[in-house]
N, CA, C and O atoms as a GROMACS GRO file, in nm:
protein
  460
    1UNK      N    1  -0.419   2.499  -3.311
    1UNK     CA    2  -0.470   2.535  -3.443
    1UNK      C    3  -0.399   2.447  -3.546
    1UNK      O    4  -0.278   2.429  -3.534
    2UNK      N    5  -0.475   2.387  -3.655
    2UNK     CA    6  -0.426   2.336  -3.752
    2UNK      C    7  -0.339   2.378  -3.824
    2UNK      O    8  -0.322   2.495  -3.790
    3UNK      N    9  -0.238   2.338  -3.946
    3UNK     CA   10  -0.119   2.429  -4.006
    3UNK      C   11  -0.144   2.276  -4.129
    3UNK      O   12  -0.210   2.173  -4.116
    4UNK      N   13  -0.062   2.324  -4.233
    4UNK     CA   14  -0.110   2.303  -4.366
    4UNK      C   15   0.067   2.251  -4.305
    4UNK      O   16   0.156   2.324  -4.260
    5UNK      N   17   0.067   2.088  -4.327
    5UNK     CA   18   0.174   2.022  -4.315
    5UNK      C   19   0.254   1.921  -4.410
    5UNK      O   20   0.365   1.867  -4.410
    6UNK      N   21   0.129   1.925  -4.499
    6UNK     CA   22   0.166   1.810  -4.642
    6UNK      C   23   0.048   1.853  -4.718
    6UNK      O   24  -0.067   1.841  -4.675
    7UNK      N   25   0.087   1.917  -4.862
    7UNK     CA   26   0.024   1.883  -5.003
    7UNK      C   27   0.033   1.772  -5.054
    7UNK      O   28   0.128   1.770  -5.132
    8UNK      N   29  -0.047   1.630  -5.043
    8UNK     CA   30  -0.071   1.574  -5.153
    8UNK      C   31  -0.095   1.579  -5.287
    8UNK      O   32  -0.207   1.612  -5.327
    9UNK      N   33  -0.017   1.555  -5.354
    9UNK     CA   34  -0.048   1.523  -5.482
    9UNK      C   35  -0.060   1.372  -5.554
    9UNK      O   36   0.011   1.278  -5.521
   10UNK      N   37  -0.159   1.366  -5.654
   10UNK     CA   38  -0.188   1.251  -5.703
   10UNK      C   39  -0.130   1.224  -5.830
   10UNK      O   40  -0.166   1.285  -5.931
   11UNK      N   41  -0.030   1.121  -5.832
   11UNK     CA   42   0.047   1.130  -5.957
   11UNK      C   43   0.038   0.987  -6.000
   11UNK      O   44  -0.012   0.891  -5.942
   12UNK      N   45   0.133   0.999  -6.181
   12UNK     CA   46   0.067   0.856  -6.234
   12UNK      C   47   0.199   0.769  -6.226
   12UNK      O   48   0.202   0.647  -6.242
   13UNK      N   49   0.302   0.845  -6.200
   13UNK     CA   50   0.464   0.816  -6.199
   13UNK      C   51   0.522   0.887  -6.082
   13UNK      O   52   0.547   1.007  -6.090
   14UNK      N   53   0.543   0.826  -5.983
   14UNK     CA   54   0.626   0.862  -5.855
   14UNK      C   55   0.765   0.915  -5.880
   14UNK      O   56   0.821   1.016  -5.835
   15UNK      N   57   0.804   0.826  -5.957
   15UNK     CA   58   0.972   0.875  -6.001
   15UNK      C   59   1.000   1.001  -6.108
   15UNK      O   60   1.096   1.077  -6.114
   16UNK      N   61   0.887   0.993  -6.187
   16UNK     CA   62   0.909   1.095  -6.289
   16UNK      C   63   0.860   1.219  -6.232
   16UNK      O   64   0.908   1.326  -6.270
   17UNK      N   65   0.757   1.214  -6.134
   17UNK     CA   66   0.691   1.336  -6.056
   17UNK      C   67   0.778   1.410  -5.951
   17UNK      O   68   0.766   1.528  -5.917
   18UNK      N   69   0.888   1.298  -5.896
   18UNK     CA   70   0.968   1.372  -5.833
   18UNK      C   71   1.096   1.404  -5.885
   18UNK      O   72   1.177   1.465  -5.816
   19UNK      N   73   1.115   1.375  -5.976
   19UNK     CA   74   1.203   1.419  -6.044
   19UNK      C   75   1.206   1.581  -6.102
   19UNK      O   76   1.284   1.676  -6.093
   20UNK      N   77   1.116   1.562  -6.145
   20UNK     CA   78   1.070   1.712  -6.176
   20UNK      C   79   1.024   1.802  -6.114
   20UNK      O   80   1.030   1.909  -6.174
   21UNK      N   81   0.951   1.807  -5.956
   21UNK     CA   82   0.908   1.837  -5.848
   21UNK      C   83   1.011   1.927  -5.799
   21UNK      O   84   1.016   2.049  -5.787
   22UNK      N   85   1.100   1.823  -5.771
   22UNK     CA   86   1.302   1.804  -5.710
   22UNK      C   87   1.330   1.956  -5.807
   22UNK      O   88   1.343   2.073  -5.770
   23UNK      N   89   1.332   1.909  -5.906
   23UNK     CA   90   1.411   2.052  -6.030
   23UNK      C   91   1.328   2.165  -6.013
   23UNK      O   92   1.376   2.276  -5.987
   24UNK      N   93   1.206   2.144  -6.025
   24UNK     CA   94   1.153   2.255  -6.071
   24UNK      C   95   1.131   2.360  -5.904
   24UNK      O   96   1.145   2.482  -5.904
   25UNK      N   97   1.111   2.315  -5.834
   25UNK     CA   98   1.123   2.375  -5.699
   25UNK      C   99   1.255   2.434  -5.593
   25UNK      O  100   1.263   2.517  -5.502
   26UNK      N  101   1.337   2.355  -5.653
   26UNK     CA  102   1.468   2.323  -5.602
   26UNK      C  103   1.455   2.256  -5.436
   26UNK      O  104   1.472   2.323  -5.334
   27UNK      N  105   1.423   2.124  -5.442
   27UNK     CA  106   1.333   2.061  -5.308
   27UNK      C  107   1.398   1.937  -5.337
   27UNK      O  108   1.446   1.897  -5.444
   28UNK      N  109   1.388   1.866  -5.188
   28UNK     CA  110   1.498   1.723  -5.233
   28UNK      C  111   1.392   1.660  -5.114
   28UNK      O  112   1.311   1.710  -5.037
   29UNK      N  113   1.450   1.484  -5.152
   29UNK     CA  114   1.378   1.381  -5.103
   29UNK      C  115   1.404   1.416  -4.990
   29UNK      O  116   1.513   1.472  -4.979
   30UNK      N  117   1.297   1.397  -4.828
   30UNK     CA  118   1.281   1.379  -4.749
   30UNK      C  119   1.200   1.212  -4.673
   30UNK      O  120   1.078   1.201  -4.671
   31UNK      N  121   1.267   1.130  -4.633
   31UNK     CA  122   1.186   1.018  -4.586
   31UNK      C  123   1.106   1.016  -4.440
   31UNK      O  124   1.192   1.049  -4.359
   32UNK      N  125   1.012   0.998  -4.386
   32UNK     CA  126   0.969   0.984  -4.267
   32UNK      C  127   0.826   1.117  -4.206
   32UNK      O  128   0.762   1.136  -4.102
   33UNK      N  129   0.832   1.155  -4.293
   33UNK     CA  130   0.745   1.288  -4.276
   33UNK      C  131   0.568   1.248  -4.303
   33UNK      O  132   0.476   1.302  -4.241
   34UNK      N  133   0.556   1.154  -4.399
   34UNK     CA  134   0.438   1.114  -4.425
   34UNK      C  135   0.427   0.974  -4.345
   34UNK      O  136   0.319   0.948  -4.292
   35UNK      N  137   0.520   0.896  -4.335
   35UNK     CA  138   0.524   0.757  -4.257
   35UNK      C  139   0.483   0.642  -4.342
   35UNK      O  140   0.426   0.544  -4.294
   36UNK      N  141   0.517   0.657  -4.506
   36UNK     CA  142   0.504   0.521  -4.591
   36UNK      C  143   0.544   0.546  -4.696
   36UNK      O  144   0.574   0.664  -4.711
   37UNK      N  145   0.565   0.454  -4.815
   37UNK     CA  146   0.606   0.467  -4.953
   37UNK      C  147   0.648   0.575  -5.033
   37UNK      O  148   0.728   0.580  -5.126
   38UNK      N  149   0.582   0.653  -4.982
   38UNK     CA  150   0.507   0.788  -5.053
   38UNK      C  151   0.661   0.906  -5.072
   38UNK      O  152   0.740   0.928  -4.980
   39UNK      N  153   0.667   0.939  -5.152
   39UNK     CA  154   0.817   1.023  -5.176
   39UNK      C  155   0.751   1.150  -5.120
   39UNK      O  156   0.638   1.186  -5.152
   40UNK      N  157   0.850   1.227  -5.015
   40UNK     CA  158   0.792   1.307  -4.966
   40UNK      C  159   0.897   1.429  -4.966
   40UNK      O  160   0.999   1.421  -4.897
   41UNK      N  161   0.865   1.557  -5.056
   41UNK     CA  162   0.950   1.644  -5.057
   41UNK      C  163   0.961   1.763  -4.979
   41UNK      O  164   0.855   1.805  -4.932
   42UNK      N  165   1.082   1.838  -4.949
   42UNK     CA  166   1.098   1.963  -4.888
   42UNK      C  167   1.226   2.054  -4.940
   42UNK      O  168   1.340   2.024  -4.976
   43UNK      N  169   1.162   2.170  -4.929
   43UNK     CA  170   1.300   2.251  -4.981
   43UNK      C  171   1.422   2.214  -4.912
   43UNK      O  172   1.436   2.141  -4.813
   44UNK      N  173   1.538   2.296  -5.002
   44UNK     CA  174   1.644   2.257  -4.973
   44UNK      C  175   1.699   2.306  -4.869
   44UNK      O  176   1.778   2.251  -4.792
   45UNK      N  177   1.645   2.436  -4.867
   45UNK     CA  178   1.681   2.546  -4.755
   45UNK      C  179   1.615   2.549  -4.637
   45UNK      O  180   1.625   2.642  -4.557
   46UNK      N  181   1.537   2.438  -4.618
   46UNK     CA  182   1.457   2.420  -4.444
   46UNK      C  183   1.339   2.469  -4.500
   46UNK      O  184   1.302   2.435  -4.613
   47UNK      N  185   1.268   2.557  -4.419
   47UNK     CA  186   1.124   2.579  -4.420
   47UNK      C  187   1.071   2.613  -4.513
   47UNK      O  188   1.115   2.700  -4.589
   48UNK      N  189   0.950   2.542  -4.530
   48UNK     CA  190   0.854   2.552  -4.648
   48UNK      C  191   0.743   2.455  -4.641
   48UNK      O  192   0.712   2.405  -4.532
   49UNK      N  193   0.667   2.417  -4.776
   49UNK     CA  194   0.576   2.321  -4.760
   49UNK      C  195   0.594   2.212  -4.821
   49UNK      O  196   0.623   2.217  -4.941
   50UNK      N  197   0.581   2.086  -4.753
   50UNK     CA  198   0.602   1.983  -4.790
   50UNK      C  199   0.505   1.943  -4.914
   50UNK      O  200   0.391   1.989  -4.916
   51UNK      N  201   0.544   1.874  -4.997
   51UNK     CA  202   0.466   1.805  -5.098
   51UNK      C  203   0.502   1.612  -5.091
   51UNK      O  204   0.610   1.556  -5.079
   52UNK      N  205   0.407   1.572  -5.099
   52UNK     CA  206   0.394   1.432  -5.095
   52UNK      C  207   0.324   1.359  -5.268
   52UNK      O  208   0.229   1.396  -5.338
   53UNK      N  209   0.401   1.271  -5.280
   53UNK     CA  210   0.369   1.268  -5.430
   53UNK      C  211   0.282   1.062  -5.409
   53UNK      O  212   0.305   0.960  -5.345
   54UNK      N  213   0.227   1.092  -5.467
   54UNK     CA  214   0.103   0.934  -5.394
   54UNK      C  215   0.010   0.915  -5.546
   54UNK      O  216  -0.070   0.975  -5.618
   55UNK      N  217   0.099   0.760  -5.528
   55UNK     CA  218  -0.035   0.680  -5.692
   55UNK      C  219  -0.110   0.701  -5.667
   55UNK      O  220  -0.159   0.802  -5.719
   56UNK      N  221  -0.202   0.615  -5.550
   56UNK     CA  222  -0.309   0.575  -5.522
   56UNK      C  223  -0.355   0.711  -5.440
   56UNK      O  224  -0.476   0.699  -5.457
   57UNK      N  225  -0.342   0.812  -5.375
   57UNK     CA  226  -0.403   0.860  -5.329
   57UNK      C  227  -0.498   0.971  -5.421
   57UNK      O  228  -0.453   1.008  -5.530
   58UNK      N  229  -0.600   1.010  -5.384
   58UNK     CA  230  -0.644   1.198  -5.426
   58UNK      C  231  -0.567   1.299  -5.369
   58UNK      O  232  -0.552   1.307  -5.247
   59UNK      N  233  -0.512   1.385  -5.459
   59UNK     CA  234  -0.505   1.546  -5.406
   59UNK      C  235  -0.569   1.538  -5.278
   59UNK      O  236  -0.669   1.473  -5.249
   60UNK      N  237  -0.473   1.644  -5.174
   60UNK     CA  238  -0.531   1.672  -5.058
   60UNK      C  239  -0.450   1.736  -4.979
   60UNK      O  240  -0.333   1.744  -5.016
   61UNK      N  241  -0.490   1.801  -4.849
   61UNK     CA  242  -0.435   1.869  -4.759
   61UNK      C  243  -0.431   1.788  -4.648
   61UNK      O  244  -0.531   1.740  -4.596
   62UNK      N  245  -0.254   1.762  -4.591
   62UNK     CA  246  -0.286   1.698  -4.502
   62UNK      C  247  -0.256   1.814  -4.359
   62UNK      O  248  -0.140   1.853  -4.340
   63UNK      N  249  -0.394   1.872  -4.250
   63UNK     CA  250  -0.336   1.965  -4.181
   63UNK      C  251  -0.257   1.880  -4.051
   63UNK      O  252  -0.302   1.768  -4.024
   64UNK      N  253  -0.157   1.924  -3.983
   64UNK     CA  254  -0.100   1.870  -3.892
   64UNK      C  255  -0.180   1.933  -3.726
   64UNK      O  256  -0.254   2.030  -3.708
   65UNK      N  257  -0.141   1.860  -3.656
   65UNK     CA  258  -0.173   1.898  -3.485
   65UNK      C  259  -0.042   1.782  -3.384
   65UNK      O  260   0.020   1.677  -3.395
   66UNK      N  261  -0.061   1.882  -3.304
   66UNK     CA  262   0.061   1.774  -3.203
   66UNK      C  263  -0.021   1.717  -3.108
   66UNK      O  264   0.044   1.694  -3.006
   67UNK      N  265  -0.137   1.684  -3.098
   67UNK     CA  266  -0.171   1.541  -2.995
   67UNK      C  267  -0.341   1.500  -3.046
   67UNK      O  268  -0.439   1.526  -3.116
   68UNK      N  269  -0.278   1.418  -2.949
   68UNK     CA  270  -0.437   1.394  -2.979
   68UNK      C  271  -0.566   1.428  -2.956
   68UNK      O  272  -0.659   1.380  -3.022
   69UNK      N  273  -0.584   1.541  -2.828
   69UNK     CA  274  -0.655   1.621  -2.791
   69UNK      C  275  -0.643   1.715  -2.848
   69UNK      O  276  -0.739   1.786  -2.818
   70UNK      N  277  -0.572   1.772  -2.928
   70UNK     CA  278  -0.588   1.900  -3.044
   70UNK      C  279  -0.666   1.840  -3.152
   70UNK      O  280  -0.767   1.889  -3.203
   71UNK      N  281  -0.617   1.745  -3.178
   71UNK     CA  282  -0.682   1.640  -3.344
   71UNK      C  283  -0.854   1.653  -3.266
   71UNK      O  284  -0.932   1.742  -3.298
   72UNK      N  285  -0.873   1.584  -3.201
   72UNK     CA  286  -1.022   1.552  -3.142
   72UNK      C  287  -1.044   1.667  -3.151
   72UNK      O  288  -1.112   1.682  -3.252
   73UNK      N  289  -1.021   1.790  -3.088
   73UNK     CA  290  -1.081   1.962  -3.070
   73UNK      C  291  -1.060   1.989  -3.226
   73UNK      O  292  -1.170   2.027  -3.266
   74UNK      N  293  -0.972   1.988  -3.331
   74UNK     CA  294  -0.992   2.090  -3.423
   74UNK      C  295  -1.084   1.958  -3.540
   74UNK      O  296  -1.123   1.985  -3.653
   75UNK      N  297  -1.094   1.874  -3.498
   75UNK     CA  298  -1.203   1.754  -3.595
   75UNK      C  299  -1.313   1.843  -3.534
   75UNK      O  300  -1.386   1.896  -3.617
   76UNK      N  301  -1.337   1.865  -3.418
   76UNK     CA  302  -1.493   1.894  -3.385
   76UNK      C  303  -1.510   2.057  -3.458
   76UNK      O  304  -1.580   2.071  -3.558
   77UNK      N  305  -1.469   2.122  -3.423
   77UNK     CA  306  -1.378   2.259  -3.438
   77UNK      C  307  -1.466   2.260  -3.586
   77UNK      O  308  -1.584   2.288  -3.608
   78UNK      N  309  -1.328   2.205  -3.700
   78UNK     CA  310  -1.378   2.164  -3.878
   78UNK      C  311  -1.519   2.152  -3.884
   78UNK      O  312  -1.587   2.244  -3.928
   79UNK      N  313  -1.575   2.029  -3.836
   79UNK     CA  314  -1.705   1.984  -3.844
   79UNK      C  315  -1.764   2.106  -3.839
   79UNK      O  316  -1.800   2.152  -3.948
   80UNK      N  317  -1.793   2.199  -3.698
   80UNK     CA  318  -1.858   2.282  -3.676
   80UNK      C  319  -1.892   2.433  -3.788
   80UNK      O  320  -1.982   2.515  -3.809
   81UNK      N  321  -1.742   2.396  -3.840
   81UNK     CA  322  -1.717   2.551  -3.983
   81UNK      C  323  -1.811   2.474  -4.098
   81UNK      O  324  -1.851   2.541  -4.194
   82UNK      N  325  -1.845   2.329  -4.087
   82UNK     CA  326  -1.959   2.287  -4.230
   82UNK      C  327  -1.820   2.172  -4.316
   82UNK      O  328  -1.832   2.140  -4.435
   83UNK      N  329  -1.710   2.130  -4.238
   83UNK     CA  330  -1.659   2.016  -4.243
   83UNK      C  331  -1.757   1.877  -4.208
   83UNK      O  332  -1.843   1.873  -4.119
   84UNK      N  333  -1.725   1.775  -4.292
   84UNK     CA  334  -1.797   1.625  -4.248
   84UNK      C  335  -1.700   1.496  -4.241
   84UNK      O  336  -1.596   1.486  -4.307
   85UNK      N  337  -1.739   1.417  -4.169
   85UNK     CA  338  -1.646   1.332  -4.143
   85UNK      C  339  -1.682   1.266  -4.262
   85UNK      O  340  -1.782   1.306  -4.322
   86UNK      N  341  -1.601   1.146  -4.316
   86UNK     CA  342  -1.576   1.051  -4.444
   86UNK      C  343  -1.539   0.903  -4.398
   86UNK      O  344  -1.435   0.857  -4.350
   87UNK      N  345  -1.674   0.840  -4.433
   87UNK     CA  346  -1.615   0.739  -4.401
   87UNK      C  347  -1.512   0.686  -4.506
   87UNK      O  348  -1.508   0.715  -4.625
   88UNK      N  349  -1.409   0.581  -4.415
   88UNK     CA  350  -1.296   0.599  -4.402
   88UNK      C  351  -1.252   0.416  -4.398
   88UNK      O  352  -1.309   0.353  -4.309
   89UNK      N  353  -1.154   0.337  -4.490
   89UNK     CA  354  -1.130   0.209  -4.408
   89UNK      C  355  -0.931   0.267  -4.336
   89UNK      O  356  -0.816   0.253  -4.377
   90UNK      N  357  -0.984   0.318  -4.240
   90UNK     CA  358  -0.834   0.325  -4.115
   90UNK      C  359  -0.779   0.216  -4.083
   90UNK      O  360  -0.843   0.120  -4.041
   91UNK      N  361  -0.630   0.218  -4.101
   91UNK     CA  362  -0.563   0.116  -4.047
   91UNK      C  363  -0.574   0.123  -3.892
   91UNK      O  364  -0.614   0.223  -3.831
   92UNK      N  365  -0.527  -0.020  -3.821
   92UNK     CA  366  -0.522  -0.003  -3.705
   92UNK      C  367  -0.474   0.126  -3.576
   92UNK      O  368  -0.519   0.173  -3.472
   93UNK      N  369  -0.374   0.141  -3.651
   93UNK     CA  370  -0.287   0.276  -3.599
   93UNK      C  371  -0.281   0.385  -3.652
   93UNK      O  372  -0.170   0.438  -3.648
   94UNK      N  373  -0.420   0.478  -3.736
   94UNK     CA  374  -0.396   0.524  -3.786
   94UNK      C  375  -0.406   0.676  -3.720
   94UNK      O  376  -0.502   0.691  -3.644
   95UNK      N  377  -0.327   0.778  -3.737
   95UNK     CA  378  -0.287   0.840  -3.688
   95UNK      C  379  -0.356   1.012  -3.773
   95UNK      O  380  -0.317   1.129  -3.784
   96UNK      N  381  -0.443   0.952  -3.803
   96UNK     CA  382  -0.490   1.099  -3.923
   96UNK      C  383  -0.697   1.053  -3.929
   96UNK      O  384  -0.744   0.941  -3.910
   97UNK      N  385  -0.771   1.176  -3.958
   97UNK     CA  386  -0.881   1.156  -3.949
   97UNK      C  387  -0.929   1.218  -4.097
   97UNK      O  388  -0.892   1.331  -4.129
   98UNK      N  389  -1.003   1.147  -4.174
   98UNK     CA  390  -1.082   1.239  -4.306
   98UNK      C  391  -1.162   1.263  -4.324
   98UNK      O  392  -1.263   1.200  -4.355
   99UNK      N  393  -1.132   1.408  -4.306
   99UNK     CA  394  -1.291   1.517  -4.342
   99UNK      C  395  -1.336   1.589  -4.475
   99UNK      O  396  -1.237   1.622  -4.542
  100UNK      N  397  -1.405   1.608  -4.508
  100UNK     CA  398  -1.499   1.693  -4.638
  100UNK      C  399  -1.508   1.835  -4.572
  100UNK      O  400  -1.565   1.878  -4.472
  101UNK      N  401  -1.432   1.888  -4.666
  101UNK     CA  402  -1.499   2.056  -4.681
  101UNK      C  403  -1.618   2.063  -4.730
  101UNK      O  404  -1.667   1.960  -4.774
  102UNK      N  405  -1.678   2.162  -4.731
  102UNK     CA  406  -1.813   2.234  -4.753
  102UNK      C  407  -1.808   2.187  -4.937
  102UNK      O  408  -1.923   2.168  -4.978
  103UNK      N  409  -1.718   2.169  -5.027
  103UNK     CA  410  -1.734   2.166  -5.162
  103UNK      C  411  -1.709   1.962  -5.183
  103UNK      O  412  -1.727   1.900  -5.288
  104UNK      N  413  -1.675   1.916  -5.077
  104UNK     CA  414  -1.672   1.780  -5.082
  104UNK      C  415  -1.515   1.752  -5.108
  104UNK      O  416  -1.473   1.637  -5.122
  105UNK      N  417  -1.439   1.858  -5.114
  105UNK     CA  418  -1.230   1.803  -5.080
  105UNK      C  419  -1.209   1.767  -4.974
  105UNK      O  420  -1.216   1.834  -4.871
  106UNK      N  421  -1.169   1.612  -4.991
  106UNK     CA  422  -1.125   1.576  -4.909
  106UNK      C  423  -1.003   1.624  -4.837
  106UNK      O  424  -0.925   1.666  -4.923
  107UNK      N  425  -0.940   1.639  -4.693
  107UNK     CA  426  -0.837   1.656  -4.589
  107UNK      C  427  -0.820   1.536  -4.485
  107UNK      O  428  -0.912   1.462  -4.451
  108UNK      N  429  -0.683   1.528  -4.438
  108UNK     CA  430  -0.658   1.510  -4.301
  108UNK      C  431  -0.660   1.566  -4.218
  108UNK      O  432  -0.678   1.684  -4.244
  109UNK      N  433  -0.653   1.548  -4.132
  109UNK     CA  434  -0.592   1.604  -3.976
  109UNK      C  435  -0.548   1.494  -3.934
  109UNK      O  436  -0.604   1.386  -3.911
  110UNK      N  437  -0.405   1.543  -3.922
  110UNK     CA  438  -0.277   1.406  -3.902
  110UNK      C  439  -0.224   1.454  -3.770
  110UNK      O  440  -0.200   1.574  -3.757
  111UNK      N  441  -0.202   1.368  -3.669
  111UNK     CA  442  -0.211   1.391  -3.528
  111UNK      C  443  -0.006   1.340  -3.549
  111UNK      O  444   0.030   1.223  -3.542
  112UNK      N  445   0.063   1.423  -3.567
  112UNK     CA  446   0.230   1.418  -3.561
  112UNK      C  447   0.293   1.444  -3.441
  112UNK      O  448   0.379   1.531  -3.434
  113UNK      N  449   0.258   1.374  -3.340
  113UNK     CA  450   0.310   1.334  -3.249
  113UNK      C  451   0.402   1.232  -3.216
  113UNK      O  452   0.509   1.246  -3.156
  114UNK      N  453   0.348   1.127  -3.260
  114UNK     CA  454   0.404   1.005  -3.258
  114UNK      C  455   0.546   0.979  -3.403
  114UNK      O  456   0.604   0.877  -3.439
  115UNK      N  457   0.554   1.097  -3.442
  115UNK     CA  458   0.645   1.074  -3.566
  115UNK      C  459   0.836   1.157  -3.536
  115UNK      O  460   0.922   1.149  -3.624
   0.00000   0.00000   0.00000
């Protein structure tokens, strides 16, 4: 089953967004969780939800799965609840698939295995 593993957010200042993110949550930098540029936060105290702060990206949910036969089953899975696939330009290795909800928000399903 999918799990809500990264909130994207779309910001116009990376540094000023986490700055205030950081304070206002009480959440500190985490590196390696998203796998690029992208400042990626978590509470201080361990569990919680990650927030990812991204220029270029849209708002979004990124849900997690541990392989790649879960990703393939809960992509078909989504689709079937009135999810649509998006086309997409994927890097070579890309490790996440993007789908449309029923209202047209975009998601991942990020296959975190390999991380």
């Amino acid at each position: 089953m999918v799990r809500i593993g990264t909130v994207v957010l779309n910001v116009g200042n990376a540094r000023r967004a986490t700055k205030f993110w950081t304070e206002a949550l009480g959440y500190k930098v985490h590196d390696g969780v998203v796998g690029d540029e992208t400042p990626v936060l978590v509470p201080e105290e361990g569990n919680g939800q990650a927030i990812a702060l991204d220029e270029t990206d849209r708002t979004h949910l990124d849900l997690h799965v541990t392989g790649e036969a879960e990703q393939r089953s809960e992509v078909e899975r989504l689709i079937s609840l009135g999810a649509r696939r998006v086309a997409w330009d994927y890097p070579p290795d890309a490790d996440f698939v993007v789908l449309a909800d029923p209202e047209g928000n975009l998601f991942c399903v990020v296959n975190t295995a390999g991380r």
